[in-house]
N, C-alpha and C positions, 0 to 999 in steps of 0.2 A: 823555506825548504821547497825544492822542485816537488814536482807531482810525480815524476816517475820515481825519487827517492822517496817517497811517504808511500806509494801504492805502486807496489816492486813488479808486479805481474798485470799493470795496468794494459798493457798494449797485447797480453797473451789472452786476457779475458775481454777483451775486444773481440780479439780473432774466435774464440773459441764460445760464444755467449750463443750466438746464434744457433751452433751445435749443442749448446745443452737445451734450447728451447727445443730444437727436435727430437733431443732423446725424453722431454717430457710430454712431447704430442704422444710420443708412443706408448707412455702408462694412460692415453685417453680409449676407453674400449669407445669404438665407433663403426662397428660391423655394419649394423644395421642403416647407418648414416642420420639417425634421430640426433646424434651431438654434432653436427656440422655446422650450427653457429658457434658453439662455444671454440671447437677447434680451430676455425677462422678469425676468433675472439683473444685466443691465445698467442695463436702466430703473428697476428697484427702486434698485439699487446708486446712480444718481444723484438721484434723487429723495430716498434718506436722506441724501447726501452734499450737496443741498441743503438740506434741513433744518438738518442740523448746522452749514452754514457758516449760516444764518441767526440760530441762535441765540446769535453774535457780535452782531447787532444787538439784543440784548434784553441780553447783560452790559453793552454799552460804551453803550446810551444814558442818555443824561443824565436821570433823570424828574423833574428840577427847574425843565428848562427848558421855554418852550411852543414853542419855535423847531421850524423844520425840521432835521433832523440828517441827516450820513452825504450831504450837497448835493454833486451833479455839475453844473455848468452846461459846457454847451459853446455856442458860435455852430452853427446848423443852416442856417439861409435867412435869414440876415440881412435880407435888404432887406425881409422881409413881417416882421421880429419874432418868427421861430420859433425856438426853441434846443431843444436837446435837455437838461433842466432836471430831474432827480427828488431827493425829497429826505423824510424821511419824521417824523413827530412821534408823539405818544404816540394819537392816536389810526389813523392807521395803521400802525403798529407790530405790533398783535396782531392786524389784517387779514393782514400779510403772513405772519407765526406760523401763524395759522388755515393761510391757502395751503399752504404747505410741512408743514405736520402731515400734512393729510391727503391729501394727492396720496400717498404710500407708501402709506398704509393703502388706499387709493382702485386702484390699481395692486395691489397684495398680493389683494384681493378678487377682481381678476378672473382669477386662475389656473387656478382650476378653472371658470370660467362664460366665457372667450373662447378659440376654439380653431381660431379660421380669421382669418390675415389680423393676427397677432401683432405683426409688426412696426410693421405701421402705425397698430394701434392703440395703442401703446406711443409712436409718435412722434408721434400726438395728443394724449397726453394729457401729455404733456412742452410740446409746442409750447404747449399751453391751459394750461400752471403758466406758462411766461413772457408769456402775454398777459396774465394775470389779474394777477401779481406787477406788472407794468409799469401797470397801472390805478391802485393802491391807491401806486403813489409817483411817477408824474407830477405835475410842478408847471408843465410849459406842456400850455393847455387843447388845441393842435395835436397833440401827444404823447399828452395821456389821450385823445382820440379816436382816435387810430392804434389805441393797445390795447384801446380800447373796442369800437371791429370786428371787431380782430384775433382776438381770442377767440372771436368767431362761428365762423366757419371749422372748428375743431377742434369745436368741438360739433357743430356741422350734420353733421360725417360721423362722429360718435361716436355718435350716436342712431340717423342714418341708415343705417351700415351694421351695427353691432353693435347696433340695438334689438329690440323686437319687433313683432306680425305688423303695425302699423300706425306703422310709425318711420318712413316715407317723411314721410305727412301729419303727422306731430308735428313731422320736423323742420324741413319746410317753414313748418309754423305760427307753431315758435319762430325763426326767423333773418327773417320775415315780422314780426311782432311788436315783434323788437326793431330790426328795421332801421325802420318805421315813427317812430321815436320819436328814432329816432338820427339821422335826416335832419335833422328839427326842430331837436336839439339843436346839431349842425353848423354852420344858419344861425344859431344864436345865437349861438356864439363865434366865426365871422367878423362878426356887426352888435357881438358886445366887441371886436374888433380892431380894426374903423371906427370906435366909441363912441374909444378911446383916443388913435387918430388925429385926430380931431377936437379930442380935448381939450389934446394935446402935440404932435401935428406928427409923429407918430410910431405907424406900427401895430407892438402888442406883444398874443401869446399867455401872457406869463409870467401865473401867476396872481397873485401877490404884487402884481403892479403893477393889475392889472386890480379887487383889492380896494379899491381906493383912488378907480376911478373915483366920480364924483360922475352918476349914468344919468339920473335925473329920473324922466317918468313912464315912458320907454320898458322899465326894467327890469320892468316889469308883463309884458310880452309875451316877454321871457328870460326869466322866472322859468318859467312857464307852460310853456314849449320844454325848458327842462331838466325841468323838474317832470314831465311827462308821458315824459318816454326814461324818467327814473329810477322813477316810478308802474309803467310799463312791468317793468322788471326787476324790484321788488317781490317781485312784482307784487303794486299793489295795486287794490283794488275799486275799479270795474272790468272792471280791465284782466288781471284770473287768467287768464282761459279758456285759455291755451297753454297755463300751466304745470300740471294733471293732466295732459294727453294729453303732454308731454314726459318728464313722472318715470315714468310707467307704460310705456312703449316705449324709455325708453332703456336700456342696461344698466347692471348695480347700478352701475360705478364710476363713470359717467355721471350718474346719480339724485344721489351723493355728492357730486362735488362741484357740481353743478348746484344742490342746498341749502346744501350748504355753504360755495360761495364765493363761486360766481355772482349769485345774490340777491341776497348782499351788498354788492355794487359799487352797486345801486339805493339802496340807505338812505344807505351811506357817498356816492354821490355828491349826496344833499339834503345831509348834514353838512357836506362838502367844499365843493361849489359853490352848490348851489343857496341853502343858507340866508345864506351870508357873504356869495357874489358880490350879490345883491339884496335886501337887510337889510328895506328897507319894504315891499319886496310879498310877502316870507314872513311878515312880521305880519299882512299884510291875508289871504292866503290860506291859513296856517297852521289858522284853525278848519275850512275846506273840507275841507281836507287831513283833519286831525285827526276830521272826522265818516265820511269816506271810510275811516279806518283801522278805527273801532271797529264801524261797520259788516262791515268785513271780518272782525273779531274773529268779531263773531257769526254770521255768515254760515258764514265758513270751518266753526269749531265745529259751527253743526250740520250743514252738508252730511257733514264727515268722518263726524257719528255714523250715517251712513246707509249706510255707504260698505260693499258687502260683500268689497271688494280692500281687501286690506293695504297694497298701493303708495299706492292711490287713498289710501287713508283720510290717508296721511301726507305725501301733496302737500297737500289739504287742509288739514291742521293747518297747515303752513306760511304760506297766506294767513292765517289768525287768529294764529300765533305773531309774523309780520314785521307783523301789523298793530299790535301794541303798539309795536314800532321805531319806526314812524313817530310812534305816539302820542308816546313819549318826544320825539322829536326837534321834534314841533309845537309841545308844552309849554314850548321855548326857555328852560329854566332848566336852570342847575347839575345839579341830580339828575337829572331827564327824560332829558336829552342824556347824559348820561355811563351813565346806565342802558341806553340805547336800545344805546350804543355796546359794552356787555356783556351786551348780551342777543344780538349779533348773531356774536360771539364761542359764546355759549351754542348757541342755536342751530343754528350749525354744527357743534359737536360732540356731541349729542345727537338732531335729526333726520339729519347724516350716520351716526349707528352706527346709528339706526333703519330706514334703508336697508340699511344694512350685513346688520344681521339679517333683515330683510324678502327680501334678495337669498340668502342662504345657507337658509333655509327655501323659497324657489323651487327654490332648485339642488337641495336633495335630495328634493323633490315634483312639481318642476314644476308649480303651481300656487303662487297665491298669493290666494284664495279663504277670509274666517277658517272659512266653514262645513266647510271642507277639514280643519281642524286640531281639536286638540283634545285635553286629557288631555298635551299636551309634558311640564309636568313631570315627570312619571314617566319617561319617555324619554329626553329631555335635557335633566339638572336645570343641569349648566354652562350653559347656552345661558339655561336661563330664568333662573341668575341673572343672568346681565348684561343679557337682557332686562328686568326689571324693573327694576334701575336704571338705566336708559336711560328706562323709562316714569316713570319717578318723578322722573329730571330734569327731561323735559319737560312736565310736568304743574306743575313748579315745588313740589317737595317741600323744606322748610326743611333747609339741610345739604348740598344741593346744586345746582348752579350755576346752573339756571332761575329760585331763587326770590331771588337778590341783583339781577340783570337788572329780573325785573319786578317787586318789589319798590321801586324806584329811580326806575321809569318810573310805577307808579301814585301814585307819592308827588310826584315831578312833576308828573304831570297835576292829581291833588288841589291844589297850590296854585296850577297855573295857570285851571284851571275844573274844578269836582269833577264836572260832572254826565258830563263825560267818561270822568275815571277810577271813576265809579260802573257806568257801561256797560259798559267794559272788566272792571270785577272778575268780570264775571259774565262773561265769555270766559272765565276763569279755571278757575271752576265747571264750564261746560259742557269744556275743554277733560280733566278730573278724569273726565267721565265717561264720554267717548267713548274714551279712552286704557286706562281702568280696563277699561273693558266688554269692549274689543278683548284686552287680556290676558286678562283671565278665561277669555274663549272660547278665545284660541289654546291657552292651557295648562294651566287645570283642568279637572275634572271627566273621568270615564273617557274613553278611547282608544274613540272610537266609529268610527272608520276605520282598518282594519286597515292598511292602509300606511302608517301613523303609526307601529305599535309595533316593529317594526326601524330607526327613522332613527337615525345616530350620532349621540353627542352632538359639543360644541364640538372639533375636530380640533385641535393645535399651529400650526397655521398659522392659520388661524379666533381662536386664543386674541392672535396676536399682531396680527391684526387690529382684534377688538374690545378687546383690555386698555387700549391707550394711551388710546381717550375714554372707557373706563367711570372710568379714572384720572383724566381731565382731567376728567370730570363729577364727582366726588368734590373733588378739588382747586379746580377755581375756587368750589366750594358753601363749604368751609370756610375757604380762603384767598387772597379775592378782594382784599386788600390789594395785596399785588405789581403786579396788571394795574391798579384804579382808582389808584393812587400813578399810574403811567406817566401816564395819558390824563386824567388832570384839568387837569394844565395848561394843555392845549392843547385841552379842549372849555371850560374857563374863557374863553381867548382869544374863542371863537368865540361863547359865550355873550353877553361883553360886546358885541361887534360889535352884534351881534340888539336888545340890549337898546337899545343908543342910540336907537334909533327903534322904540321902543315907549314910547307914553302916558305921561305921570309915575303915573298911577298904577297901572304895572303896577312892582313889584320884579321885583329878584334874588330868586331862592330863599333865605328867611330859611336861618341853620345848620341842620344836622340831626348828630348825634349816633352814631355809630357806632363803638364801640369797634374802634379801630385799624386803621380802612379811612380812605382819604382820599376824600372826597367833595366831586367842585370845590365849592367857591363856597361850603364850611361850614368846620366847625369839626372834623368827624369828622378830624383828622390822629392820627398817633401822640403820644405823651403827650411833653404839655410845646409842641404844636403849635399846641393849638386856638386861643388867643389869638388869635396871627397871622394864622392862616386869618379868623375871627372880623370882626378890624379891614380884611383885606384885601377880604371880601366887601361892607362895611359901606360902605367907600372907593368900593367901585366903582360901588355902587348909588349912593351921594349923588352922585358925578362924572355919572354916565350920567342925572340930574333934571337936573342944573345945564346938564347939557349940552344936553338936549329943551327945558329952558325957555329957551333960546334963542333967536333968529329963523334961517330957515334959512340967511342967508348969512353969520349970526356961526358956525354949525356948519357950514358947507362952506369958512369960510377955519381952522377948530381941525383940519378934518380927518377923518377915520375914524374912526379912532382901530385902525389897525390898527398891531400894534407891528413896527415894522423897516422901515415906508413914512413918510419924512418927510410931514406935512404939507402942506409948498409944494408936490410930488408928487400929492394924492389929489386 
């Protein structure tokens, strides 16, 4: 028996577990602030205890299939077409992983750095794990925009009242920002509920159905409407300017998951909606897109190498690191997209520990200035090992987890236009040496500031802070099979979508070869696979000619070609 048939509301008490551990902070009376261990005791205690029930979703899914798994439908407002609908596949799967990883470690760091107002920052950032969980497995578009909001809220008073001396304007900036873009995206999924009315007799949010619609030219102006909310959270060039002055004033646990999850609702929402829901107008605005990105690559790069904050420098990097995401994802082939979608995974746990340590080197200086530091090695050799390989993931060092991500994504973009991925390799470059630079300084050469040479090294709590991602940056570098096995099938799906309406002469991603990782749309499967993979990319590619050499009303009576939406339907 599957696990979502024996425990029917498995993936609702996921999303919603978080939120009852907040609604039990708040039977904790804590005026006085005398209970601020135990309240920090609880919030950890549920945040592991969501993790660990999360990681039921990763033994029990299927990674054979490309389907949505773990599916709650309920009727919500029927008469408008709203249900309450989530349901989750291999590519968000290790979104929701990501989530729940790091909200404990995210939580654990602020122990010693939050110390007024415990409670409620505890019940924020519980409430912001189930807005953000509810994001990454909504499947009506009504529903992902409740969580798409919803999530505002807990940030705007997570910056604003636990940031620093300028978190008023940061976090008016940030919930300004994203609410500009989130307006937009709004009117586009009620003119999809009108599109679907028109075309059945019937207004429907589900997204499954709304993949099917046949929009014409009007999806040019949805595409745009989501493209910009999701450009937005990227953020990409641009549209950055919030996100330095948000990572710099907010506090570490705030910084953490603000790169490490938040972000990533922007990328995964092009993956999710924006590239499937409007298939021809992300071909047509795909290279915009994709020039927007690798700009940002460059961009970000060198503003970071100027940067004389440690915060700043690594909000920066983030515009050029998520600027390859998109690249990947523009590239609409096999490798591109499924790279993009493990670099965003990467990502998160590598610039989230990079805060991690940026925030614990504040706490024991009170500064975060690299002129400030200097000669750490000597001082705290724990600390700078893990700092270094945290720099060495993120710089995409072969062996660990940065360099399978962008390695996937430039390999993509090479065969979908190389002059792109020529551009981008050299983000690469620059990002080697603005990373490198910034270590050198913080922790070789002699202790030229004497309140350097008493800080302690890494503490027991600090070790269990950073061990989990210096282990996960370790483990996805050398054994990135497990997570691309999961998510190829289902960025396979969404590949072929794309592909139908692009040119006959654009391909699939020919195979590519990689011992014992699975890479959609090739042949890299484990031994004894590749054939298969081989023929089943080969199949797809001649169906999706056959299919553009069509006229367009022999292709709008075959359909989508979206699998689980008949036909007569799209």
């Amino acid at each position: 028996m599957r696990l979502d048939h024996a425990v029917p509301f498995l993936l609702s008490s996921i999303v919603f577990l978080p939120t009852a551990g907040a609604i039990l902070l708040l039977l904790v009376s804590n005026r006085d602030g005398r209970r601020d261990a135990r309240v920090r005791n609880l919030a950890l205690g549920m945040s592991v205890l969501e993790f660990l029930v999360s990681l039921l979703l990763w033994v029990y899914f299927d990674p054979a299939s490309a389907d949505f798994q773990f599916v709650e439908r309920r009727a919500w407002l029927p008469a408008f077409g709203i249900s309450y609908a989530v349901g989750l596949d291999g590519i968000s799967l290790p979104l929701v992983l990501l989530t729940t990883f790091l909200t404990p470690l995210a939580l654990l760091s602020s122990w010693d750095s939050v110390h007024r107002k415990v409670k409620a920052f505890s019940i924020f950032m519980l409430v912001l794990e189930s807005a953000m969980l509810g994001v990454f497995v909504a499947l009506d578009l009504f529903l992902f925009y409740i969580f798409w909001d919803a999530m505002l809220i807990p940030m705007y008073f997570l910056i604003g009242i636990w940031g620093y001396e300028r978190r008023i304007y940061a976090a008016v900036k940030f919930i300004l920002y994203t609410m500009a873009g989130s307006v937009l995206m709004l009117i586009a999924i009620i003119g999809l509920a009108v599109q679907h009315n028109l075309a059945t007799g019937s207004y429907s949010f589900d997204l499954l159905a709304l993949y099917g619609l046949n929009l014409g030219r009007i999806q040019f102006s949805f595409f745009l409407a989501f493209a910009l909310a999701f450009a937005i959270k990227v953020p990409l060039f641009p549209f950055h300017t919030w996100l330095p002055d948000a990572h710099v004033e907010a506090p570490t646990a705030g910084s953490v998951i603000l790169a490490g999850v938040l972000l990533k609702m922007g990328t995964y929402g092009l993956v999710r909606f924006a590239f499937p829901l409007f298939p021809s107008a992300a071909v047509f605005f795909a290279p915009y897109l994709a020039t927007l990105a690798v700009v940002g690559i460059i961009y970000g790069a060198l503003v970071a190498m100027v940067q004389p904050d440690l915060k700043k420098l690594v909000a920066y990097s983030s515009v050029s690191h998520l600027g390859f995401v998109v690249l990947g994802i523009c590239a609409m082939n096999a490798q591109g997209m499924q790279g993009a979608v493990y670099q965003m995974l990467n990502h998160g746990v590598s610039t989230g520990a990079l805060f991690l340590i940026v925030g614990m080197l504040s706490d024991r200086r009170h500064t975060r200035l690299i002129a400030e530091f200097g000669g750490l090695k000597g001082v705290m050799p724990r600390l700078t090992a893990a700092f270094l390989i945290i720099t060495l993931s993120s710089i995409a060092l072969p062996g660990l987890n940065g360099f399978i991500g962008e390695f996937l994504i430039l390999l993509g973009a090479f065969r979908w236009d190389a002059r792109f991925a020529a551009f981008a390799a050299s983000g690469m470059i620059l990002s080697a040496v603005y990373m490198l630079w910034m270590f050198q300084r913080v922790n070789y050469g002699p202790v030229t500031n004497e309140k350097n040479s008493g800080l302690p090294d890494l503490t027991r709590r600090e070790g269990w802070v950073l061990g989990p991602a210096v282990v996960m940056a370790v483990v996805m570098g050398v054994l990135p099979g497990p997570f691309l096995d999961r998510m190829a099938p289902a960025v396979d799906q969404i590949v072929r979508r794309v592909a139908i309406h692009q040119p006959t002469s654009v391909r699939l991603a020919a195979p590519v070869d990689l011992p014992g990782i699975t890479v959609a749309g090739g042949t890299a499967g484990r031994e004894g696979e590749g054939p298969a993979h081989s023929a089943v990319a080969g199949g797809q590619a001649r169906r999706a000619e056959r299919r553009w050499a069509k006229g367009p009303r022999e292709r709008s009576e075959m359909g989508s070609g979206v699998p689980g939406v008949p036909a007569s339907k799209q």
